[in-house]
Residue frames as qw, qx, qy, qz and C-alpha x, y, z in Angstrom:
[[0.143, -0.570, 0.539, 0.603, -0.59, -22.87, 8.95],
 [0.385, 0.036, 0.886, 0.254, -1.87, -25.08, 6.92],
 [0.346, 0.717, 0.600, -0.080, -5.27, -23.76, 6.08],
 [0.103, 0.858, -0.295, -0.409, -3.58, -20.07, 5.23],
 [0.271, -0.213, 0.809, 0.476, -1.17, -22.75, 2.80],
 [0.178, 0.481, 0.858, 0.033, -4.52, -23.94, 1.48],
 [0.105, 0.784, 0.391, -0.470, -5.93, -20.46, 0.94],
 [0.017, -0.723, 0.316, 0.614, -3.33, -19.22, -0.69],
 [0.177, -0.284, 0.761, 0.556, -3.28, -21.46, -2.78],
 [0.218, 0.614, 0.759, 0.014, -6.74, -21.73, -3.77],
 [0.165, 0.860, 0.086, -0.475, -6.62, -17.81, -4.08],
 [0.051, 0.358, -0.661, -0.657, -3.99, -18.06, -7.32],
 [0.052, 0.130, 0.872, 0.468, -6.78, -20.17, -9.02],
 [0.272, 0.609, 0.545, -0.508, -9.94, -18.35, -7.76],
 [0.219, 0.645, 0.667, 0.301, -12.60, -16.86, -9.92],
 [0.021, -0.993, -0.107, 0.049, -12.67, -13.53, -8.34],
 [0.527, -0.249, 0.333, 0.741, -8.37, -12.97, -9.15],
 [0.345, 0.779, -0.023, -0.524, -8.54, -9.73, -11.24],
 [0.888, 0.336, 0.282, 0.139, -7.29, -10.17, -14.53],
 [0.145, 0.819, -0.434, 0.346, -4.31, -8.00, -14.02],
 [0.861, -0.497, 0.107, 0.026, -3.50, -10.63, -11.06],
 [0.778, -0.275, 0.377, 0.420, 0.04, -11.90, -13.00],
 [0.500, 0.580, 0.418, 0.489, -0.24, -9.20, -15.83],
 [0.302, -0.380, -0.040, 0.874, 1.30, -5.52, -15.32],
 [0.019, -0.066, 0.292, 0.954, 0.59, -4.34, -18.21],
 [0.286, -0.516, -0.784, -0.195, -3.13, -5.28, -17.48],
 [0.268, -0.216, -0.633, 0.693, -2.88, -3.18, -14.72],
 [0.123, 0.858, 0.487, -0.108, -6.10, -0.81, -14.35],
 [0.354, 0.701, -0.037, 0.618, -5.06, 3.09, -15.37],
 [0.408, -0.813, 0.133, -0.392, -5.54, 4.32, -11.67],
 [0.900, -0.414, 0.137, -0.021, -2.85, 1.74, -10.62],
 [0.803, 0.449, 0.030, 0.392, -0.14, 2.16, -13.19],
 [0.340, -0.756, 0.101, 0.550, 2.99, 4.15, -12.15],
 [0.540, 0.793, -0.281, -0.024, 5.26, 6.14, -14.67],
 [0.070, 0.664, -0.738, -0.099, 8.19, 3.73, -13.47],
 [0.813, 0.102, -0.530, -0.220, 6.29, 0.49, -14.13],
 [0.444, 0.365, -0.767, 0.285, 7.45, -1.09, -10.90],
 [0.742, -0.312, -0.033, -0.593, 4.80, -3.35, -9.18],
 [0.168, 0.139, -0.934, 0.285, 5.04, -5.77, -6.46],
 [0.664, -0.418, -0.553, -0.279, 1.63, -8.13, -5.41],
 [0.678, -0.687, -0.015, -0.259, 1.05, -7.83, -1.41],
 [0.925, -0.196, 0.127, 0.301, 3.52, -11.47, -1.16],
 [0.735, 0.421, -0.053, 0.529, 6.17, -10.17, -3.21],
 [0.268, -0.817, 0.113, -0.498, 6.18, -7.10, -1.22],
 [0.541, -0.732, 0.365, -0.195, 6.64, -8.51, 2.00],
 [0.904, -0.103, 0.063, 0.410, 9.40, -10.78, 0.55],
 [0.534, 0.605, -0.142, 0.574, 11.41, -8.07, -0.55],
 [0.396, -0.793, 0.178, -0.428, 10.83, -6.33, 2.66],
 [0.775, -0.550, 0.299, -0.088, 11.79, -9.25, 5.19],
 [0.834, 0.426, -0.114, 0.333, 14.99, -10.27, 2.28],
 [0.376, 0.025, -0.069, 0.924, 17.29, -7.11, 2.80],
 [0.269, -0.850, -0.448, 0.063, 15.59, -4.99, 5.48],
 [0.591, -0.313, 0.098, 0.737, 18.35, -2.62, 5.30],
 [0.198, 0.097, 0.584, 0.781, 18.26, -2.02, 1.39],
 [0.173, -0.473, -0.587, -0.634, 14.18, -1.10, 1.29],
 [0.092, 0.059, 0.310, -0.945, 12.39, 1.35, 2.81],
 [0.078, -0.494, -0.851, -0.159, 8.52, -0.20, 3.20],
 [0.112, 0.028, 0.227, -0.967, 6.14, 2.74, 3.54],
 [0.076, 0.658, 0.743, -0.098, 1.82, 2.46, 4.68],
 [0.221, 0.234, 0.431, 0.843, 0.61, 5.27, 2.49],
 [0.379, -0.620, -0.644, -0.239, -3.03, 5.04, 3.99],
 [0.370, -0.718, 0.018, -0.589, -4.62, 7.71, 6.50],
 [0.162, -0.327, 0.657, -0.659, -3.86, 7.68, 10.38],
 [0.648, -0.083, 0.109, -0.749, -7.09, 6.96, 10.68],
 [0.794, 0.318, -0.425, -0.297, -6.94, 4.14, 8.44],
 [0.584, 0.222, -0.757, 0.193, -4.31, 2.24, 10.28],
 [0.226, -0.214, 0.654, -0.690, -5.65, 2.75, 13.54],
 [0.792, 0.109, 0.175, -0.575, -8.91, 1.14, 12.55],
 [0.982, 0.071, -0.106, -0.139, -8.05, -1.55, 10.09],
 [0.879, -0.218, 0.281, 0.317, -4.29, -2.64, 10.85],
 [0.043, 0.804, -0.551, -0.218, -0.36, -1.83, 9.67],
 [0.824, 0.369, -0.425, 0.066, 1.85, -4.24, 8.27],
 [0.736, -0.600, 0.165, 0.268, 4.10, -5.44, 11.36],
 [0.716, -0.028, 0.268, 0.644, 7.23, -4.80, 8.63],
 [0.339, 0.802, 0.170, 0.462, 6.56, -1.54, 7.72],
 [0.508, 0.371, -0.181, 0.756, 9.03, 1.04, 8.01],
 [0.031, 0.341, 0.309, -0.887, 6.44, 3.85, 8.81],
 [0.298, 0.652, 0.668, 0.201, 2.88, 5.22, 7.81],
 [0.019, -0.335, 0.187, 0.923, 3.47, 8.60, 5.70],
 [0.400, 0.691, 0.530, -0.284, -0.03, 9.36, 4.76],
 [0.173, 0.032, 0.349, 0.920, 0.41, 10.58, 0.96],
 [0.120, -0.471, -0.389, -0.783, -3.52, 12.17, 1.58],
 [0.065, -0.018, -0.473, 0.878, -4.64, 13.93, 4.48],
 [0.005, 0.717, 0.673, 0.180, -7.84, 15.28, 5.65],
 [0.250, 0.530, -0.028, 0.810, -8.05, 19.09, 5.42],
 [0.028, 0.082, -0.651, 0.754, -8.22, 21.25, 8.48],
 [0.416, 0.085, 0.640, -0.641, -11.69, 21.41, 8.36],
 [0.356, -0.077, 0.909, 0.203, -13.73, 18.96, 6.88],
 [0.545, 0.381, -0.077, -0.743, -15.82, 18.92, 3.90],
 [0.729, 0.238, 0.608, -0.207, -17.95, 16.02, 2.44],
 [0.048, 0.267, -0.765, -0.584, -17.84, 14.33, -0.93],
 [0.682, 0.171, 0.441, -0.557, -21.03, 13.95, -2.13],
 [0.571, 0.475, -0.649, -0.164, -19.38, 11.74, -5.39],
 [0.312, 0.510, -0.750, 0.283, -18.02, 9.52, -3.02],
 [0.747, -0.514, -0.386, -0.172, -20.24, 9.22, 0.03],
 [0.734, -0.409, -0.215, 0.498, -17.15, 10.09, 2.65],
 [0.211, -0.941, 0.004, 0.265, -14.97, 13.03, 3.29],
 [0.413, 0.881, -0.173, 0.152, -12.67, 15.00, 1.27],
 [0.654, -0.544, 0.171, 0.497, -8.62, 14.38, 1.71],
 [0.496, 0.849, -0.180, 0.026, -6.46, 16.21, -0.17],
 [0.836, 0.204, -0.355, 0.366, -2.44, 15.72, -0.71],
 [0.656, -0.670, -0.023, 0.347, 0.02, 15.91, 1.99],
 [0.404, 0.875, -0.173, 0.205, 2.33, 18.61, 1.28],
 [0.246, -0.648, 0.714, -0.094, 5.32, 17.18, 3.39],
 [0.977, 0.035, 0.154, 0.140, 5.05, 13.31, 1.94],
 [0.816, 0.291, -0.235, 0.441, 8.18, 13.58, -0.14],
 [0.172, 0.645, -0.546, 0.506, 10.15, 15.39, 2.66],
 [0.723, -0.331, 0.561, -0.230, 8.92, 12.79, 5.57],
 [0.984, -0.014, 0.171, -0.054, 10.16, 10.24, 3.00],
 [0.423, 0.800, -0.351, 0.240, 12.97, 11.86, 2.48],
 [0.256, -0.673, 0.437, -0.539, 13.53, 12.24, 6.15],
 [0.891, -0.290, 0.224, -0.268, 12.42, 8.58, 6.66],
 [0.741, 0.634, -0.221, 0.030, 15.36, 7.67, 4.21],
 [0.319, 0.664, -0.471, 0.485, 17.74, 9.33, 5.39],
 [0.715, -0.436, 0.207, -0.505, 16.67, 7.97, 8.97],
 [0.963, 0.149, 0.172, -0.142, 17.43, 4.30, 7.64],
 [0.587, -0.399, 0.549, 0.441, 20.76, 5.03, 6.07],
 [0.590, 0.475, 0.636, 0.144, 19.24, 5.27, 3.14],
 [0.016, 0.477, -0.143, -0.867, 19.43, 7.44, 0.07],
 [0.627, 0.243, 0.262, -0.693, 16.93, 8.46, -2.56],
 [0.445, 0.390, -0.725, -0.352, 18.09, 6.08, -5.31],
 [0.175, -0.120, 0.938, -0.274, 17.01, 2.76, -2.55],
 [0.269, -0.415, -0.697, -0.520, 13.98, 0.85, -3.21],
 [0.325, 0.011, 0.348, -0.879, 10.88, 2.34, -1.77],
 [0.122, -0.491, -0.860, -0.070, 7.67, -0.13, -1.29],
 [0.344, -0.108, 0.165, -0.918, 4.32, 1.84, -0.93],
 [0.092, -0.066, -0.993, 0.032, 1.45, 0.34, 0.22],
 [0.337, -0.114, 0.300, -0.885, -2.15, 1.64, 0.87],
 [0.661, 0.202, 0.477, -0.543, -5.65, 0.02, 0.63],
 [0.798, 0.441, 0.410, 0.011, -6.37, -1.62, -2.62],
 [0.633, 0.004, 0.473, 0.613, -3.09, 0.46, -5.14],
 [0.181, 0.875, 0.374, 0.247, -4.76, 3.32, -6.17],
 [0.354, -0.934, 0.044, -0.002, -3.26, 5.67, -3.71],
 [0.731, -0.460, 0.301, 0.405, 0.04, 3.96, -4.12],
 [0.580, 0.566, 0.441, 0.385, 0.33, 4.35, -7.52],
 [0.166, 0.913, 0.182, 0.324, -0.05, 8.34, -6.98],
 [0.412, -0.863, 0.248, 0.157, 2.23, 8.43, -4.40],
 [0.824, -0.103, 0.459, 0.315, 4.87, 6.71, -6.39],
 [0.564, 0.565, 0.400, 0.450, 4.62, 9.25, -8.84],
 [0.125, -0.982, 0.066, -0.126, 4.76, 12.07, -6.99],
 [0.646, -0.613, 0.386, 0.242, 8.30, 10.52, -5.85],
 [0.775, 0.387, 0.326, 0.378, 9.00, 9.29, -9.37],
 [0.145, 0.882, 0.175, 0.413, 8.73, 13.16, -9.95],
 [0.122, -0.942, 0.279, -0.139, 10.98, 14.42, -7.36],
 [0.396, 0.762, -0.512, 0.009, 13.63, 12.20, -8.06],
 [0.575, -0.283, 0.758, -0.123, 13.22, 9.15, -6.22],
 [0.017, -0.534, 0.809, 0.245, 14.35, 6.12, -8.61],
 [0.312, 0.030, -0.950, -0.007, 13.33, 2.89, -7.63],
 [0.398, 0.070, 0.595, -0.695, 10.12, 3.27, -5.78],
 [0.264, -0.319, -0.853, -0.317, 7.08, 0.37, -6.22],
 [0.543, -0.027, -0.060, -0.837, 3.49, 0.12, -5.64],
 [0.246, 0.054, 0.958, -0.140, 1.90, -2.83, -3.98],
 [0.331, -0.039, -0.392, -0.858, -0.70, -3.15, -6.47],
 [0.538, -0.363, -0.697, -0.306, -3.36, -5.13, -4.60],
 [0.115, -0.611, 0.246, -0.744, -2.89, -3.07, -1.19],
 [0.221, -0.363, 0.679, -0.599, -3.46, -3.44, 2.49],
 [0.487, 0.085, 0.675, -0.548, -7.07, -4.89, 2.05],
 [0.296, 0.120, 0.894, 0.313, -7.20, -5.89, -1.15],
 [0.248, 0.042, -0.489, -0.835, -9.66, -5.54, -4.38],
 [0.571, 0.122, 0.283, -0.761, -13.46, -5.64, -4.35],
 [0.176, 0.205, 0.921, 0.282, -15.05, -9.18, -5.58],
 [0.268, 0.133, -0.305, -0.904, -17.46, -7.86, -8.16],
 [0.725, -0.136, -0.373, -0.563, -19.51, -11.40, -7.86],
 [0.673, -0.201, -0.697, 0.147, -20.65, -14.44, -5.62],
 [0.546, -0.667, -0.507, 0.022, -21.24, -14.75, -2.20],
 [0.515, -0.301, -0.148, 0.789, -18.13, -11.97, -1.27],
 [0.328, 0.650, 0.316, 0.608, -19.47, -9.32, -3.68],
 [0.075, -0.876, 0.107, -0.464, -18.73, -5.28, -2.58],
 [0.772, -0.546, 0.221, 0.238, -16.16, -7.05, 0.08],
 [0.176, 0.747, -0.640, 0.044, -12.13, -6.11, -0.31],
 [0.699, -0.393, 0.589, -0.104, -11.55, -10.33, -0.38],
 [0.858, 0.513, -0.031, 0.017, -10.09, -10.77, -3.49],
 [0.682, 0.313, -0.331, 0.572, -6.04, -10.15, -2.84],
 [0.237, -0.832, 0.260, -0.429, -4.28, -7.97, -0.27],
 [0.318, 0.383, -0.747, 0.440, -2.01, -8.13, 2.29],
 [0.526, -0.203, 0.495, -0.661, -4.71, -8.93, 4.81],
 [0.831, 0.300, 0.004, -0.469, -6.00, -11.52, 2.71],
 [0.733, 0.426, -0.498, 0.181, -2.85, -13.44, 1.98],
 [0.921, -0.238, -0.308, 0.032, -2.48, -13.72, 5.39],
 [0.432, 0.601, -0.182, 0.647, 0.63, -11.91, 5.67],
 [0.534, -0.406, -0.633, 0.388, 1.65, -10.22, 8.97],
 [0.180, -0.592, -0.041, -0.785, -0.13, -7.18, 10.58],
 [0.207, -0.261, -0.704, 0.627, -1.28, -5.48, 13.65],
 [0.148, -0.857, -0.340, -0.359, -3.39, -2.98, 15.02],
 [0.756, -0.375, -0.050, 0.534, -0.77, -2.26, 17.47],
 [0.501, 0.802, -0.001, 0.326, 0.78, 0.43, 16.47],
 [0.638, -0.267, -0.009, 0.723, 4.64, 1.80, 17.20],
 [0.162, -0.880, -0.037, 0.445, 4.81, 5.64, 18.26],
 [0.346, -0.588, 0.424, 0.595, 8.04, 5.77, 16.17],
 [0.345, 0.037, 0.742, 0.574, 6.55, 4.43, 13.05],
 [0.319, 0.653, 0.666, 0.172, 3.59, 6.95, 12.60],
 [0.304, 0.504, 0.301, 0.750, 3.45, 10.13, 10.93],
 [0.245, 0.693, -0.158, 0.659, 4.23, 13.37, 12.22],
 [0.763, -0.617, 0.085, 0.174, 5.38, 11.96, 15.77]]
């Protein structure tokens, strides 16, 4: 416990912290929502483990994704806001395969809502890899008339350190990185279209 005290707290004064770290309005463009309403990894999973009732915590990221690198243990459910298409086609920009958007996200979070007790005005947490992906899914909800819905802006695994001995590594923030609590485990009831 200690040493994860000791991390963390060496990570709020590190060198690789983006410079959007305690600054919204820093926030890159591909991270910004149109309702401004960001929560860091930590803040995240306090709001979540405050008033589990009141907030609906969605993993944004691919099946895939959480089977391989890990779920939050407090998320709600993983509603993938991007899919891979039925049959697959390469990105040669990228270096990886093509996903495109899930055309049932806002009605499986609708459905995950309403599941919870919830209704659409509650807060919604999103969460994917590194805030990019949240960001878009948050808007697409912003747009169909969910309210109150954040964007964990330093995601599951966290931003790329750009120098020093971590460089092209996701060990600059994230919920994996802060230590926070996850699995690989997964729960039948919390993944997407079960």
């Amino acid at each position: 416990m200690r040493a994860i005290l000791f991390a963390l707290a060496l990570s709020a004064f590190s060198p690789l912290a983006p410079a959007w770290a305690d600054d919204a309005a820093a926030l890159p463009e591909n991270k910004q929502t149109v309702q401004k309403l960001y929560l860091t990894a930590q803040e995240a999973y306090e709001k979540v483990v405050q008033a589990p009732q009141e907030v609906l915590f969605l993993d944004v990221r691919s099946p895939g994704e959480v089977i391989f690198v890990g779920m939050p243990t407090v998320a709600d459910a993983n509603v993938p806001h991007m899919i891979p298409p039925a049959t697959p086609v390469w990105d040669d920009k990228r270096g990886t395969f093509k996903m495109e958007s899930n055309p049932g996200f806002v009605d499986e979070v609708r459905a995950r809502l309403k599941a919870k007790g919830l209704g659409e005005d509650a807060a919604v947490v999103l969460i994917c890899r590194s805030g990019d992906r949240s960001a878009k899914a948050a808007n697409d909800l912003a747009k169909a008339g969910f309210g109150n819905v954040w964007s964990v802006t330093d995601g599951f695994e966290g931003d790329m350190a750009k120098d020093g001995p971590l460089a092209g590594t996701r060990s600059v923030n994230g919920w994996k990185n802060a230590g926070l609590p996850w699995t690989y485990k997964l729960d039948k009831a919390k993944m997407h279209g079960i």
